[in-house]
C-alpha positions in Angstrom: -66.3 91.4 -20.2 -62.6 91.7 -19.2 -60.9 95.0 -18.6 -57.6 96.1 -17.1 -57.4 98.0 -13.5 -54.6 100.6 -13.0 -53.8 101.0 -9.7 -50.6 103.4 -8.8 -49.5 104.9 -5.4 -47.6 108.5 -6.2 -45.0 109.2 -3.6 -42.0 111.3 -2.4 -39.0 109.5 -3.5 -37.9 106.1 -2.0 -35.3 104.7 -1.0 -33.8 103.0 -3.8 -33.8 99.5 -2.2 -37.4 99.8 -0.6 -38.8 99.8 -4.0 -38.5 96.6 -6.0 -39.9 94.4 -2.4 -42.8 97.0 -1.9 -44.2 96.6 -5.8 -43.8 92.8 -5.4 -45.9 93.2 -1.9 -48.3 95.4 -3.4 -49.0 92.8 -6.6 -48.6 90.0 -4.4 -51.3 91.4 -1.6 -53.9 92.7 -4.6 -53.1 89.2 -6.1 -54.6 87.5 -2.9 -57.2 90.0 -2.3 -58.7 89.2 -5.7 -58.7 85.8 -5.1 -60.7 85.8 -1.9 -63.0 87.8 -3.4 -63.6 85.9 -6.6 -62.7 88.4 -9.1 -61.3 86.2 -12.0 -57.8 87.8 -14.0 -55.3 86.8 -16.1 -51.9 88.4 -14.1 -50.5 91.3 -12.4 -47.9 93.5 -14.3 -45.9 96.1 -12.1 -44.2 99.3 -12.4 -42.4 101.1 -10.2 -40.4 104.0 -9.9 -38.5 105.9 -7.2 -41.8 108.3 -6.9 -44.4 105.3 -7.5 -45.5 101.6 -7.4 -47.8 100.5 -9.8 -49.7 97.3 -10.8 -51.8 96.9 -13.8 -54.1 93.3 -13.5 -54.7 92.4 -16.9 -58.0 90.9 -17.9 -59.5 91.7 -14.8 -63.5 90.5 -14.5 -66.2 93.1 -14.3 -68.2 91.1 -11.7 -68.0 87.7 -9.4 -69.2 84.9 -11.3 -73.0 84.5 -10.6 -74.0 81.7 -7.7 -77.0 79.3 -8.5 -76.6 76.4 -6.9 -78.1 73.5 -4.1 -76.2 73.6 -1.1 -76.8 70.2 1.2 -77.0 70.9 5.3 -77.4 68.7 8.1 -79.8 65.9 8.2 -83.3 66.5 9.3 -82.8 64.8 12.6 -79.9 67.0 13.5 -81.5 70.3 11.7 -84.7 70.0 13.9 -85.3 68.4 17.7 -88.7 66.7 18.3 -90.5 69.2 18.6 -89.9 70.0 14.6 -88.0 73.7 16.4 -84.9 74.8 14.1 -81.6 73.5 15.6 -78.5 76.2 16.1 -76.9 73.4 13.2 -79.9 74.2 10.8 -79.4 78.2 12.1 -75.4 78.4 11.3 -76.1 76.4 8.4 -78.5 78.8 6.9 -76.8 81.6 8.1 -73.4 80.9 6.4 -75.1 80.7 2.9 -76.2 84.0 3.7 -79.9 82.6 4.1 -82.6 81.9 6.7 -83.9 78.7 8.4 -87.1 79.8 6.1 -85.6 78.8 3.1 -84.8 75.3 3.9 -86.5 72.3 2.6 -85.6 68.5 2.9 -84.9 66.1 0.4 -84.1 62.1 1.0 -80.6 61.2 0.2 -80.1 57.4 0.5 -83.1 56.6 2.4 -81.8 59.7 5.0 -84.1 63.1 4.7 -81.1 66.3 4.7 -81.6 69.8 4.7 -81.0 71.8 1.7 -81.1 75.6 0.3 -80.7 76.8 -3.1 -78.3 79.7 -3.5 -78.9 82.2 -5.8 -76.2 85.2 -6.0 -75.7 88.3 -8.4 -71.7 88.5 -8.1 -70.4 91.8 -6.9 -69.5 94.2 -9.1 -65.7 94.7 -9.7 -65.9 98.2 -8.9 -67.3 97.8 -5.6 -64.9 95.0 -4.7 -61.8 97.5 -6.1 -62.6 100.1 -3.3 -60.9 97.7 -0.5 -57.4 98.4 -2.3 -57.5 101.3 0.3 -57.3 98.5 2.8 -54.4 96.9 0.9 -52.4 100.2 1.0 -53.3 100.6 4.8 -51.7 96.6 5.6 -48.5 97.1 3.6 -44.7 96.8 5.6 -41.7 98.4 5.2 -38.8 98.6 7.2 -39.1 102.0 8.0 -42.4 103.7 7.8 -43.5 107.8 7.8 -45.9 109.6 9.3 -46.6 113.4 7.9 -49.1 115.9 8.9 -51.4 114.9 11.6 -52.1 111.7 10.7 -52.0 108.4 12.2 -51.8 106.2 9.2 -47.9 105.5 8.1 -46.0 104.6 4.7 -42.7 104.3 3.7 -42.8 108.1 2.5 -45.8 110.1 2.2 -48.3 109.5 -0.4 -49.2 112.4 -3.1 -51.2 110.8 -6.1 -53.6 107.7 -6.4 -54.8 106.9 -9.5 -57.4 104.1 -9.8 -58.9 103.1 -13.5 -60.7 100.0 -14.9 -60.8 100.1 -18.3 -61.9 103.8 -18.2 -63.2 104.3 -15.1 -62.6 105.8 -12.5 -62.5 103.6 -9.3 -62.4 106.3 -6.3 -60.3 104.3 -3.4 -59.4 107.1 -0.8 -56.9 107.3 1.5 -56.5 109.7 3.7 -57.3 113.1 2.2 -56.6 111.6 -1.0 -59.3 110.2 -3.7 -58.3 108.3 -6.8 -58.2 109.7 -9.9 -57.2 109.3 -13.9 -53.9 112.1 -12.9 -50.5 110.7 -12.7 -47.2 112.8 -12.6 -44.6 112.5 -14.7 -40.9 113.2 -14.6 -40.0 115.7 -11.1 -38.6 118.1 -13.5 -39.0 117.3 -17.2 -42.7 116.4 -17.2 -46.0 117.4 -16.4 -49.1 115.7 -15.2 -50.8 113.2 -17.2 -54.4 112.0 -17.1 -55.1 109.0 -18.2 -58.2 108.2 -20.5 -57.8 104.7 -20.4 -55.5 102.4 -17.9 -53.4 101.0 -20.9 -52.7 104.7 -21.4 -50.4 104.2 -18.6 -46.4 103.2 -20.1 -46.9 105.2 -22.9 -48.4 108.4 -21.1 -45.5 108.0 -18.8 -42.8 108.1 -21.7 -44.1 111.2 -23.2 -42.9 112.5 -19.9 -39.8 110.9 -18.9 -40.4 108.4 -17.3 -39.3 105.0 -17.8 -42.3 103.0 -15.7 -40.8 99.6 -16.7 -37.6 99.0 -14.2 -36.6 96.6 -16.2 -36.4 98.4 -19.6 -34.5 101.2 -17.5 -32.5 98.8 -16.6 -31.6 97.6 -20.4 -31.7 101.2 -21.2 -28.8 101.9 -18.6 -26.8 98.3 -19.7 -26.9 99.6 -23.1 -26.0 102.9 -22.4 -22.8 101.5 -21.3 -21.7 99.0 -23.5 -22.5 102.1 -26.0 -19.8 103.8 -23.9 -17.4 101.2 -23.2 -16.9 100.4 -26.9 -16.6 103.9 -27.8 -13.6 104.6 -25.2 -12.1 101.0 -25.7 -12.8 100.8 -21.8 -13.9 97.3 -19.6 -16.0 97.6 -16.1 -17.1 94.6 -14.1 -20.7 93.4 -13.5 -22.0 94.7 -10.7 -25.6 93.7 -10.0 -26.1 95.3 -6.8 -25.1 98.4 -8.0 -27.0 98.0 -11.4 -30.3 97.5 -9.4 -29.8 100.2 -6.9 -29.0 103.3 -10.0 -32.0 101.6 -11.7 -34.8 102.1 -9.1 -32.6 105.8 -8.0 -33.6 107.3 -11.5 -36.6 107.6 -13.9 -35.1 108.2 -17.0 -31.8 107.4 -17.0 -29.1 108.7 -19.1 -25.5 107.4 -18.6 -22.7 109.2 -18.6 -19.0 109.5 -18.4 -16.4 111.3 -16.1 -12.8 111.2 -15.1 -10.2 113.0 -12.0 -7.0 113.5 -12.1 -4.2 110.5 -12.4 -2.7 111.9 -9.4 -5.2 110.0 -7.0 -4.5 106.6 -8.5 -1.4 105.9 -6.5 -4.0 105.4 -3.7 -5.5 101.9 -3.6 -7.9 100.5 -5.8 -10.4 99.9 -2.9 -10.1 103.2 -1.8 -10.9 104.8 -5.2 -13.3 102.3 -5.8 -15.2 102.9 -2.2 -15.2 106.5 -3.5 -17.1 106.2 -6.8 -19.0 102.9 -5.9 -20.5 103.1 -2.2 -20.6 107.0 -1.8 -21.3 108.4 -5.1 -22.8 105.0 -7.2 -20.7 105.2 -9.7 -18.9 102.3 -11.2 -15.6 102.3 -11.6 -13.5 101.9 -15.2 -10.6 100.0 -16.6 -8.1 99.2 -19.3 -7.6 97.1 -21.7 -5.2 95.1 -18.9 -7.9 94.8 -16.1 -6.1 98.1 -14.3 -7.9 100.9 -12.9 -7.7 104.5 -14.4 -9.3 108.1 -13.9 -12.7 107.6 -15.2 -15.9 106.5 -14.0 -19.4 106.1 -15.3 -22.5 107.3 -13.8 -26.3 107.8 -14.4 -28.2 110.5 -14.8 -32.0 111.3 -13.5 -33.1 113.2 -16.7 -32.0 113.6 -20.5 -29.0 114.8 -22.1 -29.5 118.1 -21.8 -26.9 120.4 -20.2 -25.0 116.8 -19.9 -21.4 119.1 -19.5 -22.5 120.6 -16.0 -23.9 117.4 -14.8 -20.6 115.5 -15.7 -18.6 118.6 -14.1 -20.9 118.8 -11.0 -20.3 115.1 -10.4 -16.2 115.3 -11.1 -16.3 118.2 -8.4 -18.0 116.1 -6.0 -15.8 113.2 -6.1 -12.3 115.0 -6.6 -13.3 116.2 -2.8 -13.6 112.8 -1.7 -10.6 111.6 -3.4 -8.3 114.8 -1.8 -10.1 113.6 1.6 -8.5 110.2 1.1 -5.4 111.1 -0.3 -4.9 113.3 3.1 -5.8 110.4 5.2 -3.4 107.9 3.1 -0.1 110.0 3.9 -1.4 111.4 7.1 -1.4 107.1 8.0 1.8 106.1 6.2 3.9 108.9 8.8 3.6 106.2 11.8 5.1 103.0 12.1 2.4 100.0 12.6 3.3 99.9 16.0 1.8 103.1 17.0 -1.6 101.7 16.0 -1.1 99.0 17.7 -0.6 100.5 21.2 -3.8 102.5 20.2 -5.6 99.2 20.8 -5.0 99.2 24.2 -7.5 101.9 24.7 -10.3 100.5 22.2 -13.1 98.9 23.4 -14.2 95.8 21.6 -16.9 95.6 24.0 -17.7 97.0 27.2 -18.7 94.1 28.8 -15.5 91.8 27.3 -12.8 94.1 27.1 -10.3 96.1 24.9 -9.3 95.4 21.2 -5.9 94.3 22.8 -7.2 92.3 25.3 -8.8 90.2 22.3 -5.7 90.1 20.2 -3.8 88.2 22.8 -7.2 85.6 22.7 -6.9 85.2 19.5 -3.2 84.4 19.2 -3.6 81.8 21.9 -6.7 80.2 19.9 -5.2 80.3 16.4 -1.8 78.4 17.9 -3.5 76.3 19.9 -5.3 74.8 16.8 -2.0 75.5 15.0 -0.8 72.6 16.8 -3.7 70.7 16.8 -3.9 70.3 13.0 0.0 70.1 12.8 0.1 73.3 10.5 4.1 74.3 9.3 6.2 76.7 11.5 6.0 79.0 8.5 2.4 79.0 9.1 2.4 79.5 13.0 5.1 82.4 13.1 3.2 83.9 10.0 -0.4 83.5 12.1 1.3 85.0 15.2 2.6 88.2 13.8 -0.6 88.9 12.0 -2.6 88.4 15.4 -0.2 91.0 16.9 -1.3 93.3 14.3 -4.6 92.3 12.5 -7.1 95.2 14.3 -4.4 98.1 13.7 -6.3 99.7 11.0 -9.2 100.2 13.3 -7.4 103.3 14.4 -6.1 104.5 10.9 -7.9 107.7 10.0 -8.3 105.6 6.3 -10.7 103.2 8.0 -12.5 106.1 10.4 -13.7 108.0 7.1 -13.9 104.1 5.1 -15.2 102.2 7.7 -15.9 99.5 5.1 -12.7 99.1 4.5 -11.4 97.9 7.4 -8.9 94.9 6.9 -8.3 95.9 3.7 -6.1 99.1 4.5 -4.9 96.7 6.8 -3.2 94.9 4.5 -2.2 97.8 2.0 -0.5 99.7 5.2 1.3 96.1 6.2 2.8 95.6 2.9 3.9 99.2 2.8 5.6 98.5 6.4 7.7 95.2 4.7 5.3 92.4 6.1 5.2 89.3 4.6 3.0 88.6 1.7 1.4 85.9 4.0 0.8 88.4 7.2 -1.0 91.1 4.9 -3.2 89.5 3.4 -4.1 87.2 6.5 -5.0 90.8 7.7 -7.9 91.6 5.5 -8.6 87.5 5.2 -9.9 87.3 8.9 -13.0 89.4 8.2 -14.2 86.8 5.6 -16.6 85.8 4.9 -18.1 88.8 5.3 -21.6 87.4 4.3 -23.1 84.2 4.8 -22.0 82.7 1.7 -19.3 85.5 0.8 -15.7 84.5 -0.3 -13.5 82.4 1.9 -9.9 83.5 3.1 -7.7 82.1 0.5 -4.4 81.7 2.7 -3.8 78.9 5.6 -3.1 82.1 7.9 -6.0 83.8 6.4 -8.4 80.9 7.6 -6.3 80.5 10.9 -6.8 83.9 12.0 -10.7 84.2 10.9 -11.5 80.8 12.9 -9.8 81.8 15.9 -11.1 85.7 15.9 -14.7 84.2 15.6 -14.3 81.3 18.0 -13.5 83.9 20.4 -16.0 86.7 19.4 -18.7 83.6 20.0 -16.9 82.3 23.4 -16.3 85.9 24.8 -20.4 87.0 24.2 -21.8 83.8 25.2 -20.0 84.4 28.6 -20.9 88.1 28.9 -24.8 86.7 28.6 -25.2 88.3 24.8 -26.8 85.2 23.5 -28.7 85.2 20.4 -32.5 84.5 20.5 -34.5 83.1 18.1 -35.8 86.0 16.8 -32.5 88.5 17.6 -29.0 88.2 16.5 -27.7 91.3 17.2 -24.1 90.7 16.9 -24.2 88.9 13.8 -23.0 85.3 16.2 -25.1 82.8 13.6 -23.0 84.3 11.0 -19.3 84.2 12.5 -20.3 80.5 13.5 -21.5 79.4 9.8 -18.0 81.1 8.5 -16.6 79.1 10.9 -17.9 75.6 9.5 -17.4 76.7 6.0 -13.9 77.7 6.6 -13.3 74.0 8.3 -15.1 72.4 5.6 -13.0 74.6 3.0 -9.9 73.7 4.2 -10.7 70.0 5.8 -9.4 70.3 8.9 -11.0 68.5 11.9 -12.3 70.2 15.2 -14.7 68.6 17.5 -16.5 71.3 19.3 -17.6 69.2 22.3 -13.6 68.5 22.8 -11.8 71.7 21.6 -14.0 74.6 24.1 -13.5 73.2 27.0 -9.9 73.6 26.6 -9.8 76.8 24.6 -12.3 78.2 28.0 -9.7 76.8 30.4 -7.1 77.7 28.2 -8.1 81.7 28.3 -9.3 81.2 31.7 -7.2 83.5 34.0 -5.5 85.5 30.8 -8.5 87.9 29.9 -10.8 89.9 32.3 -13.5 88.6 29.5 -16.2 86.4 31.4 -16.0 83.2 30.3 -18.7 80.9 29.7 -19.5 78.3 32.4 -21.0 75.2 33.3 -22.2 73.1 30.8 -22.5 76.9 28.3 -19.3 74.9 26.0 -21.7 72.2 25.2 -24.5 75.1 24.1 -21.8 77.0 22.1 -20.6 73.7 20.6 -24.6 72.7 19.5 -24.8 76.2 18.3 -21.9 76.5 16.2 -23.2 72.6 15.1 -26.9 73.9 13.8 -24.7 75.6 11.0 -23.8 72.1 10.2 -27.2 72.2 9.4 -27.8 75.7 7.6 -24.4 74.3 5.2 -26.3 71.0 4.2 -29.7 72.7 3.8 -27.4 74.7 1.6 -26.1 72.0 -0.6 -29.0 70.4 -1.3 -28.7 67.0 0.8 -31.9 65.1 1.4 -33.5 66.0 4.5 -33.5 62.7 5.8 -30.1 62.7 5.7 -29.6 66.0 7.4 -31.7 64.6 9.9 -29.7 61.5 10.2 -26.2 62.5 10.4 -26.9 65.5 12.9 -28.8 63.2 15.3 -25.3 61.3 15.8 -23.2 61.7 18.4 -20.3 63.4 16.0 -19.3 66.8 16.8 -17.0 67.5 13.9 -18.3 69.6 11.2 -15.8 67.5 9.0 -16.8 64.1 9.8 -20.9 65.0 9.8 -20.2 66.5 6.0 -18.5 63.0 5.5 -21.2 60.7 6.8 -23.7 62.9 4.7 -22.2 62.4 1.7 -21.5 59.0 2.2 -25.3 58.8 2.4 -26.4 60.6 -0.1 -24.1 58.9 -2.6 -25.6 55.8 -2.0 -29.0 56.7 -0.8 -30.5 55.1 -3.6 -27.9 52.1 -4.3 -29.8 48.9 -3.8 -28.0 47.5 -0.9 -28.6 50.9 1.6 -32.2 49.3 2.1 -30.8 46.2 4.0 -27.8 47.8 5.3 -29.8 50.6 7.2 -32.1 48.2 8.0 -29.9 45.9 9.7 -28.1 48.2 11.9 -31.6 49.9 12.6 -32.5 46.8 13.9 -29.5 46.8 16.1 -30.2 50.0 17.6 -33.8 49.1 18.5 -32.6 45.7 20.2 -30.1 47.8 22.2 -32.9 50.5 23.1 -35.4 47.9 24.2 -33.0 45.6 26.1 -31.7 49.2 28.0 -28.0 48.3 27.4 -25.8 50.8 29.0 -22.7 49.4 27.4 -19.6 49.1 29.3 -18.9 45.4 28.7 -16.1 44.0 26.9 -17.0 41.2 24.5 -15.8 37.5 25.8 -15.0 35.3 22.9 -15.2 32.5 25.2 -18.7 33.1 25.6 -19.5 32.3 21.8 -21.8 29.4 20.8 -22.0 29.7 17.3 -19.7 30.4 14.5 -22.0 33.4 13.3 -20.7 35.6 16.2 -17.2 34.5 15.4 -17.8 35.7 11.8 -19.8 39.1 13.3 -17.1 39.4 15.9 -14.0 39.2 13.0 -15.7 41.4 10.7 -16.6 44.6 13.9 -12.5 44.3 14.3 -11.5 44.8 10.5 -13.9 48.0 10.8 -12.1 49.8 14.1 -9.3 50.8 12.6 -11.0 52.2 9.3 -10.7 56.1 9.2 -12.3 56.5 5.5 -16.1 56.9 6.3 -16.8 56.0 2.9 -14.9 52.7 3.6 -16.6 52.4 6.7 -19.7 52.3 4.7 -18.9 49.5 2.3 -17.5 47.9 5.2 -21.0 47.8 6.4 -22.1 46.6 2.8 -19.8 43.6 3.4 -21.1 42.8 7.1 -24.8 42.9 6.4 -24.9 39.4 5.5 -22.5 38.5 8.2 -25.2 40.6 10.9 -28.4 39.3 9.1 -27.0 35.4 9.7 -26.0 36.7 13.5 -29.4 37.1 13.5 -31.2 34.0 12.2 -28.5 31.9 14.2 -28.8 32.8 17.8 -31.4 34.6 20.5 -30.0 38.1 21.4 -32.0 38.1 24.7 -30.9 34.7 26.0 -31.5 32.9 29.1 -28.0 33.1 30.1 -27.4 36.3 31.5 -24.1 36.5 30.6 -24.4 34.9 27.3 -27.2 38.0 26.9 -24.8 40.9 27.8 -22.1 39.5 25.6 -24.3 39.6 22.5 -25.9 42.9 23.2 -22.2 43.8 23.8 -21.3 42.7 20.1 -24.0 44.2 18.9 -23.5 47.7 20.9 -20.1 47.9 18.9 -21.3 47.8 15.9 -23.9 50.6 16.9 -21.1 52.5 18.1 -19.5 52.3 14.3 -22.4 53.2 12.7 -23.2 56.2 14.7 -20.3 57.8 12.9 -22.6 57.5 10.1 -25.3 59.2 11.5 -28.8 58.0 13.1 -29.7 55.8 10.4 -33.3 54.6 11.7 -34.5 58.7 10.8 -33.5 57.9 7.1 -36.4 57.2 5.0 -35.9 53.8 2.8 -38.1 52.4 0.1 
């Protein structure tokens, strides 16, 4: 017979993003444990709370399925030597059905005599097995853990309650000081302790006592909660999921509310307001009709809806201190021209082993216009770029940003536009930070994604010469993730840069202008392969075969533009039924050149043709040169195959004529050069 097991771990409250990741380790380690140990169920529900994470394992087996079975060993001549002794195979054999060599007997199998036991087993009893959930407890991770009293054993936050029931029983798991029981707790201050009679007692139990054990039905609870609000006040707010998840594991029986603070503070902006009532206080923010901002927000409560008029006044108090904080901070800021910040710079480390703030500002303007000119961008653009990288760090030294460090950039751009800057220079100002997260929004301006390439290029150049390289297992200073903008940024906007050309000269280029180390050697080509792998990381992304991926990054392109290119040349016509014989043939190419050693470095001789086949090939490799278009290129390929295959069956590669031999692997080293634009094409798997 089937029962359910209710196992929940009563703690002091957690931190609100610990808890949905430590249930889901908690199911997903019982999960396993039951497995190995042969205990049959039907699934794992959980629960969890900021004070407790709870499974319940629905249909769970009352005992290991019985064992009665022949298991088949060695044969005889292996299980015993000559002198009919037991062999250490017939020993370990034995031993790992839990038997002796006495119980052995031999049976022929095919005219061969093997050795054989017959395993009989009473499964374990379920409530045996369910004591080792101590040892679950005791192998969970969390980012942080606690130790209290004198203990040595450590958990996110110290445990309180256990409570351990199958069906009805009481399965006593201790840990610690603390034994299992049928007593849960329910709401910190509108409930009591419960004890369960049965372990589908549990939600309901937990109700009668405020709390909501389901995070997902708090969650609808709190969604329609709102919407309730909203309608009634003819209000909007935006989905926010982040913040929806974080109030829902913060409370355990949520009741939603409404507050507002004076219209004064609105003249401050938005982000400010919103940083306020979002980020410091959870509360999410309320708007018009229009899509404006006004003076309410909307918040939830840990409890019921009694004495709801000091919890909203509480809360208004709280925030209204905030908002006079700010609003001291925003005119104290707008009394000094920009320029004052910016000579601040001077004296702001952006690290001790680079340099000052200012000292990276000049980099950057020397990057950003040197790629300026690279990618012919407008004057508008260049004297746009250049004033915002004599400004774009300013707000670092605002006292906006030192209380709202989050909001650097942005106040950046408020302040900017309050000082007259162009629309263009402003925005470029909060745009260089993006993305902000690996797949966060892109700048949207040409100066915007000017200024973010060439902050990060130098942020990546600057630490790789001061040693700070990431590892594979440490990335302290986020470099993977400035270098990934970077190559979504070029993709985005579809301009060119070949890494393995552009540092060298962006290093020499600095060289002698900053007292930043620079890196050395051959440390451009590392820095180019590393900004490259997130070449990689983008196509993993985006779904393109891994063939593919494998193809186009084993060529010898550089570009993040052109490899995107030649992989979706590929995979557009991965599956077309010429690709077979068109990768094939130029495989074929390669692996003549890489036998035959061919350095290159020989120009093809048209005099030294025999046949009209190498005319044809030799016609065909010039139309392709000049082709830009790699999807062009590609078709161009379609169109020489025949012409290559023909070059083939005409005429011996390795001839006995030495020169007539370099002249052909000459031809064919051309084309190779061609279609390594495409990628490595003999790593692409073909059917």
């Amino acid at each position: 017979m089937a029962k359910d097991y209710l196992f929940e771990i009563g703690t002091e409250e957690m931190p609100a993003h610990v808890v949905p990741r430590s249930v889901k380790q908690l199911a997903d380690r019982t999960r396993k444990f039951l497995k190995e140990n042969g205990l049959k169920f039907k699934d794992i529900k959980t629960f969890s709370t900021p004070r407790r994470l709870t499974i319940l394992v629905e249909d769970l087996a009352e005992k290991q399925d019985d064992i009665d079975e022949v298991k088949k060993g060695p044969a005889k001549k292996i299980a015993q030597d000559k002198d009919g002794y037991w062999t250490k195979a017939a020993q370990g054999f034995a031993r790992g059905q839990g038997m002796t060599t006495d119980d052995i007997y031999f049976e022929e199998l095919k005219g061969t005599e093997y050795a054989y036991v017959h395993v009989q087993k009473e499964g374990k009893k379920a409530s045996d097995i369910l004591l080792g959930m101590s040892d679950i407890v005791k192998a969970m991770t969390f980012p942080t853990k606690m130790r209290w009293d004198s203990n040595d054993f450590e958990f996110v936050r110290p445990i309180h309650w256990l409570v351990s029931l199958f069906g009805n029983d009481v399965i006593p798991v201790k840990i610690l000081d603390i034994t299992a029981g049928r007593k849960t707790e329910g709401h910190r201050f509108l409930g009591d302790s419960v004890v369960l009679a049965n372990a589908d007692d549990y939600e309901d139990a937990l109700k009668d006592q405020y709390v909501i054990a389901d995070a997902e039905e708090r969650k609808d609870m709190i969604v329609n909660q709102m919407n309730e609000l909203v309608k009634q006040n003819n209000w909007e707010i935006k989905p926010d999921r982040d913040l929806l998840e974080e109030v829902t594991y913060l409370v355990e029986y949520p009741t939603v509310f409404a507050g507002s603070f004076d219209k004064k503070y609105l003249n401050i902006p938005d982000e400010v307001l919103i940083t306020s009532m979002k980020d410091n206080q959870r509360y999410f923010e309320v708007y018009d009709e229009n899509g404006k901002l006004i003076n309410h927000f909307i918040a939830v409560r840990n409890g019921n809806k009694d004495y709801l008029d000091n919890v909203i006044s509480g809360n208004e108090k709280v925030l209204v201190a905030r908002l006079d904080d700010a609003q001291f901070f925003y005119d104290e800021d707008r009394k000094y021209p920009l320029s004052h910040f910016v000579d601040r710079l001077k004296n702001v480390s952006f690290h001790d082993k680079i340099g000052s703030m200012a000292e990276k500002m000049q980099r950057v303007r020397m990057i950003g216009d040197y790629l300026a000119k690279r990618w012919n961008l407008p004057e508008s653009v260049i004297t746009d770029f250049d004033r915002a990288s004599e400004l774009y760090k300013f707000d670092l030294v605002t006292q906006m940003v030192g209380e709202f460090a989050e909001l650097q950039g942005v106040m950046g751009m408020h302040y900017a536009r309050l000082a007259g800057e162009n629309e263009d220079v402003a925005v470029a100002i909060k745009e260089h930070y993006m993305p902000t997260t690996a797949e966060g929004e892109l700048p949207t301006t040409t100066v915007g994604s000017l200024l973010s390439i060439a902050d990060k290029i130098d942020t990546i150049v600057t630490f790789f010469g001061a040693g700070m390289i990431p590892t594979s297992s440490n990335d302290p200073y986020a470099l993977r993730r400035y270098a990934y903008g970077i190559v979504r940024i070029l993709l985005n906007e579809k301009w060119s840069l070949p890494f393995n050309e552009v540092l060298p000269e962006i290093i020499k280029m600095l060289n002698g202008v900053t007292p930043a180390k620079l890196p050395k050697g051959d440390a451009d080509q590392e820095i180019a392969d590393f900004i490259r792998d997130r070449v990689k990381q983008y196509l993993q992304k985006n779904k393109f075969k891994y063939d593919i991926i494998d193809a186009v990054l084993a060529s010898s392109q550089q570009d993040p533009s052109q490899i995107l290119a030649a992989a979706n040349v590929l995979q557009l016509h991965h599956d077309d039924d010429e690709f077979k014989p068109v990768v094939e043939s130029l495989t074929r190419i390669d692996n003549i050149l890489k036998k035959a050693k061919f350095k290159g470095g020989i120009e093809v001789d048209e005099s030294l043709f025999d046949d009209n086949s190498e005319k044809e090939l030799y016609v065909g490799v010039q139309n392709l040169q000049d082709i830009e278009d790699l999807a062009d290129l590609y078709q161009g390929f379609v169109q020489l195959q025949p012409v290559i295959d023909q070059y083939f069956d005409t005429n011996m590669i390795m001839a006995k004529d030495e020169n007539v031999k370099n002249n052909r692997l000459a031809q064919l080293s051309v084309v190779s050069e061609l279609a390594d634009r495409l990628g490595d094409l003999s790593k692409l798997v073909i059917k």
